[in-house]
Structure formats: structure tokens, C-alpha cells
C-alpha positions in Angstrom: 0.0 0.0 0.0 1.2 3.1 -0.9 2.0 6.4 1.4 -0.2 8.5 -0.6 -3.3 5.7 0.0 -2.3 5.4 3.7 -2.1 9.4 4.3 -5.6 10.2 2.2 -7.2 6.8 4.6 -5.6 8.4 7.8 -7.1 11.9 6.7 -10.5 10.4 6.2 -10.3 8.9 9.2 -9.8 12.2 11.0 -12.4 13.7 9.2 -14.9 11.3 10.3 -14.1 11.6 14.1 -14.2 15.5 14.0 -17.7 15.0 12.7 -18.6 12.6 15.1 -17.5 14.9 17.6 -19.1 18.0 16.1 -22.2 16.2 16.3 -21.5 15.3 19.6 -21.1 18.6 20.5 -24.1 19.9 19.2 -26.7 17.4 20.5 -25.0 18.7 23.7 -25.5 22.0 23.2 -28.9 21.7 22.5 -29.4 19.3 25.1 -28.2 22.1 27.9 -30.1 24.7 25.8 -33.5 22.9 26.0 -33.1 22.3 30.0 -32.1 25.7 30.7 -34.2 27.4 28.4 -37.4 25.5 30.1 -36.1 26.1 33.0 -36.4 29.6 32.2 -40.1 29.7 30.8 -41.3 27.9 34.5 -39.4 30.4 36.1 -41.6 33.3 34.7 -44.7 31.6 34.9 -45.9 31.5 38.7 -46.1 28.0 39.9 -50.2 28.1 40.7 -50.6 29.8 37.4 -48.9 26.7 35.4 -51.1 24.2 37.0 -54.5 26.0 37.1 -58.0 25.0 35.1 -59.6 28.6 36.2 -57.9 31.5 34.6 -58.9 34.7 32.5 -56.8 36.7 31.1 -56.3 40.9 31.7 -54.4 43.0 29.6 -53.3 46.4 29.0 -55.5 49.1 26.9 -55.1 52.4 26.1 -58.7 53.5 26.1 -60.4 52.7 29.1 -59.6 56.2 30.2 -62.6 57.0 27.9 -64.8 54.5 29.7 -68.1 56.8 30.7 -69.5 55.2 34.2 -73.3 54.5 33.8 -73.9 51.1 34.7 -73.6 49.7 30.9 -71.8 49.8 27.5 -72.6 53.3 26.8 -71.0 53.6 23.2 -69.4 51.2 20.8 -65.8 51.0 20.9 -66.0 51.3 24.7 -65.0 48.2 26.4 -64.1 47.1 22.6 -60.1 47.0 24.1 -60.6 44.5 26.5 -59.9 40.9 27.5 -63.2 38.7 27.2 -64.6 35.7 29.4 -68.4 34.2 29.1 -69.5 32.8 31.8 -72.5 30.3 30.8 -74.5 28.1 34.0 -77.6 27.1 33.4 -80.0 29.6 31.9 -78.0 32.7 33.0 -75.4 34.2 30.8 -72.6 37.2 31.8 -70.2 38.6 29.4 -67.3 39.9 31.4 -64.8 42.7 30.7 -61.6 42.9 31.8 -58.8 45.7 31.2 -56.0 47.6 33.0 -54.4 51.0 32.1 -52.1 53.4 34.5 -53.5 53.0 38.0 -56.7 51.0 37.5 -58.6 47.4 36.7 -61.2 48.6 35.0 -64.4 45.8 34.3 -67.8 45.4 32.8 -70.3 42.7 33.9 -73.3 42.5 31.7 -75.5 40.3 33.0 -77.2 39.8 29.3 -80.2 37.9 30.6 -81.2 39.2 33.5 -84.1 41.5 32.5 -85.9 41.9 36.2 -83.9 45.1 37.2 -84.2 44.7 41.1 -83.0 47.9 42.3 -81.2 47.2 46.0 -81.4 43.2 45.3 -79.1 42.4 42.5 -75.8 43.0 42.4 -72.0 41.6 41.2 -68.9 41.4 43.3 -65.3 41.3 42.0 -62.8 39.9 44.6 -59.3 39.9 44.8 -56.2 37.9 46.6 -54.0 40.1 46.0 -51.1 37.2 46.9 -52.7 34.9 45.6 -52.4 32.4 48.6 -55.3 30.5 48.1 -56.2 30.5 51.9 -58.7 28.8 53.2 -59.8 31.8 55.4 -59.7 35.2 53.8 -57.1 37.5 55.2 -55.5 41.1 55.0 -54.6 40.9 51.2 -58.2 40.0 49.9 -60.5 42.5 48.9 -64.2 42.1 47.3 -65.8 45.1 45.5 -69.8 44.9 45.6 -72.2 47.2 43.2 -75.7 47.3 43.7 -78.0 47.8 41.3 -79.9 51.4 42.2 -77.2 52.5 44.5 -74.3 55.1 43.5 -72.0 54.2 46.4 -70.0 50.7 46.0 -68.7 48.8 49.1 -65.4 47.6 49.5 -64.6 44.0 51.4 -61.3 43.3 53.1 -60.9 39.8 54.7 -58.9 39.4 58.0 -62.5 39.7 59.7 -63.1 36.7 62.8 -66.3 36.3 62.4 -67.1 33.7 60.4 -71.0 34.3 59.6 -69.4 37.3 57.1 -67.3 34.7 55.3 -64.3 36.8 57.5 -64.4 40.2 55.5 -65.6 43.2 56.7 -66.8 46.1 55.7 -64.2 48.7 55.3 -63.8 52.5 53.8 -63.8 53.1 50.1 -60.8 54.1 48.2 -61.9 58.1 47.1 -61.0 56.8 43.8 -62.7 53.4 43.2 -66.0 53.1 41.1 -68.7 50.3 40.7 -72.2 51.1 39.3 -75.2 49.0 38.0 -77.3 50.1 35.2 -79.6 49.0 32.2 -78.2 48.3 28.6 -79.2 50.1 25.4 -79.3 50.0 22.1 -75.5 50.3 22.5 -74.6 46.8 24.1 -72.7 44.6 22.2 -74.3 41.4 23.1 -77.9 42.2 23.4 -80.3 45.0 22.3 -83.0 43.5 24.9 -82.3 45.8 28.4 -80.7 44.2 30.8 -78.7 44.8 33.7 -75.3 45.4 33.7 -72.6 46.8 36.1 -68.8 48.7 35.5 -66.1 49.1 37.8 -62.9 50.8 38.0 -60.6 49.7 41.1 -57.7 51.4 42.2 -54.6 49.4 42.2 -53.3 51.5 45.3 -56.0 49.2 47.2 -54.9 46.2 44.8 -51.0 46.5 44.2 -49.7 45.1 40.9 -49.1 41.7 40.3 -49.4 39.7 36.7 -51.4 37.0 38.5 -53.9 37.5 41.3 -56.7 35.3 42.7 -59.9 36.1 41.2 -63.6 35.4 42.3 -66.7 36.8 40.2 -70.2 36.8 41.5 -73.6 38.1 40.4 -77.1 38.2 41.9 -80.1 37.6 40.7 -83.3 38.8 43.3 -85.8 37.9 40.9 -84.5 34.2 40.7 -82.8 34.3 44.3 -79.6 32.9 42.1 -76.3 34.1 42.5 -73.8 32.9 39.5 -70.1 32.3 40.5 -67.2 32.5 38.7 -64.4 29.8 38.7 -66.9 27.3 40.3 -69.9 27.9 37.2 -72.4 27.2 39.6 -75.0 28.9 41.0 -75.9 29.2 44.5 -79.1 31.0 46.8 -77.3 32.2 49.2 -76.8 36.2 48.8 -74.6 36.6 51.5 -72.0 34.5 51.2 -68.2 35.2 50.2 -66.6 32.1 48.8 -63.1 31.3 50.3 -59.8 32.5 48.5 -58.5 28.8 48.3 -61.6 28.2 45.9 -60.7 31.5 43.3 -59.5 30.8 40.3 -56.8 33.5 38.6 -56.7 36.5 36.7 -53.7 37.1 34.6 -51.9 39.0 33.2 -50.1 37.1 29.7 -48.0 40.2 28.5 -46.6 41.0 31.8 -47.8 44.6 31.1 -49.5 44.5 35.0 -46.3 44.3 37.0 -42.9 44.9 37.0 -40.1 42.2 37.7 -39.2 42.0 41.0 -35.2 41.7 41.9 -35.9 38.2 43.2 -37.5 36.8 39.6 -34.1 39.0 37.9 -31.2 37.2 40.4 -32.6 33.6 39.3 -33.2 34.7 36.0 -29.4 35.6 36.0 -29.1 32.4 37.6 -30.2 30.3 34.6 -28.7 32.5 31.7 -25.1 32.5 33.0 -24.6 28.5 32.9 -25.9 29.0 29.5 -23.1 31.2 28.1 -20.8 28.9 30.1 -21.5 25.8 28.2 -21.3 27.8 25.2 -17.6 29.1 25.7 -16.5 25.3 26.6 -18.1 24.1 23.5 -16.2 26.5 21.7 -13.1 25.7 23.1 -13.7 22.0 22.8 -14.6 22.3 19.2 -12.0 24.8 18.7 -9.4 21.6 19.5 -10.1 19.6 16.2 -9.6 22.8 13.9 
């Protein structure tokens, strides 16, 4: 055998292990990259967000400012801007709003089939864990915003309370900015041209705080019927009074992460996971760099 034949054999030889170990190499890399780059995505999700059933969405708008308080959806593009949930049990039906812009939640409950207009009877409550602990007792950090129908003043819930008879929230002072009003639809609504009742709030996050993912209760009465509707449970119950427990909420969300603002907790870990990242990459490099 020639030197010429045993030189070109010995090169081909070499070429094959550098590609087997380029190859090598990359699975690796990718490998690393997939782990840490999950790793990543669970990080920015929160933990009871990933594994929950009950969720609706909230995200940011730039026109709620224009949102004129009556009770109902007063002109077309109104609550156009908004995030949308139905809510369906049995024979009742609520469309539900849901937006955010500078300081404020700002929501719309119409109630699209509930034509009885019971001034001081019906009403809807938004609620709030503002930690989203899930407790089985309301505390400190949950609030519940009530409007009655035929009443211009709203009335603000806190939990912490003892008593257990008032589901352990009590009555507390209104924020001077906070809104919630119940009123009949028009021609206007966007889901019904028969009148019904509807209700619109506006919630100050000073009361709130920001957060892209608090615990979130919905709840509408009906006097006529004696039914309230609940929202994540879709059932409805008779009893008027009632507050359900923060461990049974579901979650409002916010998807863009327009809501809040990273804290420097989420940023350290995040560092956490991106610096291994370029690490592996440098070796890689220098490994590869080896067979060149």
C-alpha cells in the first residue's frame, strides 16, 4: 500500500471523528439549551398559574380612560379593548370585561339575561387575593368590590375579619378613587339589544398593588330568581350573602406582563439560569476549537 493511500485513509479517518465529535457537540449544546431554556419559561410563569384550570386573562388598553361610568356599554368601541370571558351556568349568561391602564382594573359585567332590574337586590362582586395564597380563610390581602343595582355608592370588602358568619371580611372605607355602578343596557350593548342589567367598575390598584397574576372570584345576583352565579366554580348558589373562600378563586392574569414589573428576586434567578448557558457555550467553543 502506498504512502499516498495510507495518508488520504488516515485523513478520512480524521475527518470522520471530527464529525462525530461535532455532532457530539451539538446534541450537547442543545441538550443544555432545551433544560435551561425551560427552565427559564417555568421560572416566569408562577407555579399556581402553570397548573390551574380557572384562569382569564387581563391585559393592557389604552382607552379605558374613555370608559363613561353608567352602569352599561354606553357607546361602541367602549370596552371594545378589553380581555373577554363568558361565563354560561344554566340559563343565566354574563359577558365579562376585563382591562388595566395606569393605575386601574377597569371591568364590565353584563348580565345579558337578567331583565328583572331589582333595584337594592341584584348585584356583582369582583374579589381579589392580591397574593394569591389560596387561603382557606380570607385574610389582609383579599378584597371584594360589591355594586348594587340602584345605588351610586359601591362597598369595599377586606378579609382578616373573625367572624365567620361574614365569610371573615368586613366592611371597610372606600378608596376616594374606586367606582362600581349597575345600570340598564341600550341599544349600545354589544351582546344584546334586549335591556338588561349590567354593572362597570374601576378599582384602584393602590388598594390592589400590581401583580401579573392575582386570585380572582366573580359573582352576580339575581333577586328575581334568588340565584347568585359564581365564577371559577360555574355554579349557581341562593345564598346572597356569602363570600366564597380564597383557596376556591380561580386566577386572573396578566399574559404580556404589562401589569407588573419584575421584581429583583425573579431578575437574580433569571441571571441564575442565563449565565450557565453562556458557560456551556464558551466550553463548546473551546472544545470544538481543538479539532480545527
Amino acid at each position: 500500500m502506498s504512502l499516498l493511500v495510507i495518508t488520504i485513509k488516515f485523513e478520512n479517518l480524521i475527518f470522520k471523528h471530527k464529525t462525530y465529535i461535532q455532532r457530539k457537540i451539538t446534541i450537547h449544546k442543545l441538550k443544555y439549551r432545551f433544560v435551561y431554556v425551560s427552565f427559564l419559561i417555568l421560572l416566569l410563569i408562577p407555579i399556581n398559574v402553570v397548573f390551574a384550570e380557572s384562569l382569564i386573562p387581563i391585559t393592557f388598553s389604552n382607552s379605558m380612560d374613555a370608559v363613561y361610568f353608567d352602569g352599561k356599554w354606553s357607546f361602541w368601541e367602549e370596552w371594545k379593548s378589553s380581555s373577554h370571558e363568558e361565563v354560561k351556568v344554566e340559563n343565566f349568561v354574563i359577558q365579562f370585561r376585563i382591562a388595566h391602564q395606569d393605575e386601574f382594573i377597569y371591568a364590565l359585567i353584563d348580565f345579558v339575561n337578567d331583565y328583572s332590574f331589582d333595584r337594592g337586590a341584584d348585584y356583582a362582586m369582583l374579589c381579589f387575593d392580591t397574593e394569591n395564597e389560596k387561603s382557606k380563610i380570607a385574610d389582609k390581602n383579599d378584597y371584594c368590590f360589591m355594586s348594587i343595582l340602584g345605588r351610586s355608592n359601591p362597598i369595599t370588602f377586606q378579609g382578616g375579619s373573625p367572624f365567620g358568619s361574614q365569610s371573615n371580611f368586613e366592611k371597610i372605607t372606600n378608596n376616594n378613587d374606586l367606582i362600581a355602578i349597575g345600570g340598564l343596557s341600550d341599544e349600545n350593548d354589544r351582546y344584546s339589544n334586549h335591556p338588561h342589567v349590567s354593572y362597570e367598575f374601576k378599582i384602584p390598584l393602590e388598594v390592589l398593588g400590581r401583580s401579573n397574576n392575582y386570585g380572582f372570584h366573580l359573582a352576580v345576583f339575581d333577586g328575581k330568581t334568588n340565584s347568585k352565579i359564581v365564577w371559577p366554580d360555574n355554579k349557581v348558589e341562593s345564598n346572597s350573602i356569602s363570600i366564597l373562600q380564597p383557596a376556591h378563586w380561580g386566577n386572573l392574569v396578566s399574559p404580556d406582563k404589562s401589569l407588573p414589573e419584575f421584581s429583583s428576586t425573579t431578575f437574580f434567578f433569571i441571571l441564575l439560569l442565563i449565565i450557565p448557558i453562556f458557560f456551556l457555550q464558551f466550553k463548546n467553543k473551546l472544545f470544538s476549537s481543538l479539532f480545527h
